[in-house]
C-alpha positions as CSV (number, residue, x, y, z in Angstrom):
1,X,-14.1,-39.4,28.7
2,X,-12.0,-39.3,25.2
3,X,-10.7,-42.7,26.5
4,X,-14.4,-44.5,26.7
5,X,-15.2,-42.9,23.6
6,X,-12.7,-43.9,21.8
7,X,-12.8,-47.8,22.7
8,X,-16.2,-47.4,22.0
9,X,-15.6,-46.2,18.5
10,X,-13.0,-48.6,18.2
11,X,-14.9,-51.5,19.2
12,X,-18.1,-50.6,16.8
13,X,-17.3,-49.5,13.3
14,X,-20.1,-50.5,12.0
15,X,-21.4,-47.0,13.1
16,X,-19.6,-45.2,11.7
17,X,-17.7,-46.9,8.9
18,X,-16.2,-43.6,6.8
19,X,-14.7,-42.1,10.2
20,X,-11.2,-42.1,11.3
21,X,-10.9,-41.8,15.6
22,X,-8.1,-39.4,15.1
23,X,-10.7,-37.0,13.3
24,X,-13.5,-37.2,15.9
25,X,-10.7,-36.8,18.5
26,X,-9.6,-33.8,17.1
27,X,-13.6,-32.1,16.9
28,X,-13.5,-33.3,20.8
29,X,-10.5,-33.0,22.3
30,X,-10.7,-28.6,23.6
31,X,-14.6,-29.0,23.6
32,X,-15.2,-29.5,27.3
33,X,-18.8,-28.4,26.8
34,X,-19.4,-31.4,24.1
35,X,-17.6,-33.4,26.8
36,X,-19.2,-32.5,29.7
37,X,-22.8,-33.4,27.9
38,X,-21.2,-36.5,26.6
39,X,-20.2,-37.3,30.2
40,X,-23.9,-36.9,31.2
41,X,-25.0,-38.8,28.9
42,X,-22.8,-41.9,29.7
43,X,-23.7,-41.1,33.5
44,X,-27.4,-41.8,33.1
45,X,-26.7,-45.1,30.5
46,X,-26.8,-43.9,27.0
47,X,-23.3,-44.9,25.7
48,X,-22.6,-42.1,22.9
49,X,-21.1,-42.3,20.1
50,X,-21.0,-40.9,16.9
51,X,-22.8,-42.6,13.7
52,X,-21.5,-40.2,11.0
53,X,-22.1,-36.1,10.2
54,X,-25.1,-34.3,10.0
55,X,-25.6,-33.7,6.2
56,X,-26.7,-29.9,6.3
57,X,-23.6,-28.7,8.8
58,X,-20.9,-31.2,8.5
59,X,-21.2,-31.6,12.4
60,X,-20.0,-35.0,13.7
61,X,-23.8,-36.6,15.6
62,X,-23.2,-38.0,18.8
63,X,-26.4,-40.1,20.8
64,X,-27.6,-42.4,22.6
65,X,-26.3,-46.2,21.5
66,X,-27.4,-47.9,24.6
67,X,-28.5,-51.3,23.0
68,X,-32.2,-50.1,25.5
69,X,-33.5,-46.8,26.3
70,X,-31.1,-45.5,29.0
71,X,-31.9,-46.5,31.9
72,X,-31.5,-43.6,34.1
73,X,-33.9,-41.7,31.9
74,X,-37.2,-44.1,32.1
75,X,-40.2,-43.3,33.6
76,X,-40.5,-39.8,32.4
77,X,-43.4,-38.3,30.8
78,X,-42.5,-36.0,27.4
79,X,-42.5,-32.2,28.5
80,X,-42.5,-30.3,31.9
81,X,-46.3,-28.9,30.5
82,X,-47.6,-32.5,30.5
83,X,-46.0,-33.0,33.8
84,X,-47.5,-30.0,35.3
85,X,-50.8,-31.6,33.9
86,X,-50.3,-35.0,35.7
87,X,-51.8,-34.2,38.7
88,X,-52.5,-38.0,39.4
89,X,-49.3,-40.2,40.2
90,X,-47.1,-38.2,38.7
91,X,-43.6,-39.0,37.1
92,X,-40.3,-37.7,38.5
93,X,-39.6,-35.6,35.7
94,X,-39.8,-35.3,32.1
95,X,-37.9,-36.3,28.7
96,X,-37.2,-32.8,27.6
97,X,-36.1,-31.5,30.5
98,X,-33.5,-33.9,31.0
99,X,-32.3,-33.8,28.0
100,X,-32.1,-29.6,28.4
101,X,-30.1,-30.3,31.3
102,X,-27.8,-32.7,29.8
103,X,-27.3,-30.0,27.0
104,X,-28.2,-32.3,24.2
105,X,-31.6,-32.9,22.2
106,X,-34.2,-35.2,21.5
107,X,-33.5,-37.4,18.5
108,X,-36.3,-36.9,16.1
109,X,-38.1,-39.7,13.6
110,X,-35.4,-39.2,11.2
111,X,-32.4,-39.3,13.3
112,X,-33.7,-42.5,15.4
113,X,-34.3,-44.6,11.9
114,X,-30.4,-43.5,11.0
115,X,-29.6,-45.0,14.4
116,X,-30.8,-48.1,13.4
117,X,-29.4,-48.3,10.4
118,X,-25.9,-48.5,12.6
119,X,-27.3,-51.7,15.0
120,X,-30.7,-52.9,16.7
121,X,-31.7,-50.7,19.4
122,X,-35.0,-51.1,21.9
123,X,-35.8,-54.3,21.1
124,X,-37.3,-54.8,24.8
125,X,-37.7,-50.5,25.5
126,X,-39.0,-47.8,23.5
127,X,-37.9,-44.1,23.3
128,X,-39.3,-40.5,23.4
129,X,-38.3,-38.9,20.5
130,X,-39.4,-35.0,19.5
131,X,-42.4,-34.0,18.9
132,X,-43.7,-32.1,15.9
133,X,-45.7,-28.7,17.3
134,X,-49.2,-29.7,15.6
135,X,-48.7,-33.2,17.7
136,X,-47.6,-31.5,21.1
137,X,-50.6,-29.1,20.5
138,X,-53.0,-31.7,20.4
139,X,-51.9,-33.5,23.8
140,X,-49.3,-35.9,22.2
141,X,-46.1,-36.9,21.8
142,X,-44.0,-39.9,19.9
143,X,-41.7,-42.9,20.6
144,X,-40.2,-45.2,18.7
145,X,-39.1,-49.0,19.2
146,X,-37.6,-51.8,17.1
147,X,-39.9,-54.9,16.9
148,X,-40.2,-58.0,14.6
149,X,-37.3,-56.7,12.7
150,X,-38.9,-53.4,11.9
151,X,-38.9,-49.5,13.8
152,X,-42.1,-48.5,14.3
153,X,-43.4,-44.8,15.5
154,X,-46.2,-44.7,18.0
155,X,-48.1,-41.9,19.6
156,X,-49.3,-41.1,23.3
157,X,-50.3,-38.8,25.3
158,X,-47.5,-36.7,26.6
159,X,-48.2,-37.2,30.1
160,X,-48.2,-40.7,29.6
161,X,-45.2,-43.1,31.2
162,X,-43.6,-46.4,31.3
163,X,-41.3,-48.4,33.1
164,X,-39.9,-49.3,29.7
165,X,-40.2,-45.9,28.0
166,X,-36.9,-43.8,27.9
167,X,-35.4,-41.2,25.3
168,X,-32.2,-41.3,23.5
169,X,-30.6,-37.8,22.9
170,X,-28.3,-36.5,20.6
171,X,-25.6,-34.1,20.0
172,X,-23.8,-32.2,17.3
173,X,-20.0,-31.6,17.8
C-alpha cells in the first residue's frame, strides 16, 4: 500500500505542493490502522491521497481523489435511518455506513471545495457529503458535483439514490 501511495503522490503534486513523500511516509509507515482504511478505500475505487494538513490538528488529510465518485460506493442512499425508511426498491446499503466500515468519514462542504482546489473531480458523478443535523432532521442530506467549471451543493432526500451518486471519504493521519 505505501508503494501505490507513494507513486500516486509522486505522480500528482499538484495536491499537495508543500509536502515531502518522505514526511507522509514517515506519519504512515507503523500505522496499519490508517493503512488498512486506506486499503479499503483503494479496494472500492477512491484512489487516496493526501492534499495537505488539517489546519486545527496538524493531521496529514487523506480522501477520495478518484477523478468520479468511487465506483464501488454508488447507489447508496445517505444513512442506515433513510434506508430503514426505503421500504420501496430499496438500495444495498448506505453512504455512512460504508464509510464507518472503512473507518474513515464523510467529507463535508468545506473539505470537498478544498479537494477541488487540488484537480476537477465529478464532472460526470456527484458525491454524498455529511450532513449538517438540522438538514438530516428535516429528511435530507447533500452532494456535491463539479459542473460548467463551478462545485455546486445540492440537497435530497436522504433516502434518495443514483446510479451516478457516490461519496468520497476522508481520513486524518
Amino acid at each position: 500500500m505505501l508503494e501505490l501511495l507513494k507513486n500516486r503522490f509522486l505522480a500528482h503534486g499538484e495536491r499537495h505542493p508543500e509536502l515531502r513523500w518522505e514526511r507522509v511516509e514517515e506519519r504512515l509507515r507503523d500505522n496499519e490502522t490508517a493503512l488498512a482504511a486506506l486499503r479499503r478505500m483503494e479496494e472500492s475505487g477512491g484512489e487516496p491521497d493526501t492534499i495537505g494538513f488539517a489546519p486545527e490538528s496538524g493531521a496529514l488529510i487523506f480522501c477520495d481523489c478518484a477523478k468520479e465518485s468511487p465506483a464501488g460506493r454508488r447507489s447508496l442512499c445517505y444513512d442506515d435511518e433513510a434506508l430503514a425508511k426505503r421500504t420501496k426498491n430499496p438500495p444495498a446499503g448506505s453512504a455512512l455506513r460504508q464509510a464507518r466500515e472503512m473507518g474513515v468519514e464523510l467529507m463535508d462542504e468545506a473539505l470537498y471545495a478544498q479537494l477541488q482546489t487540488r484537480g476537477e473531480f465529478d464532472l460526470k458523478t456527484s458525491s454524498w457529503i455529511a450532513a449538517p443535523d438540522e438538514i438530516r432532521r428535516q429528511g435530507g442530506a447533500l452532494f456535491c458535483e463539479r459542473r460548467y467549471g463551478r462545485v455546486f451543493t445540492f440537497h435530497n432526500g436522504a433516502d434518495s439514490y443514483y446510479s451516478v451518486r457516490g461519496w468520497r471519504g476522508y481520513l486524518l493521519v
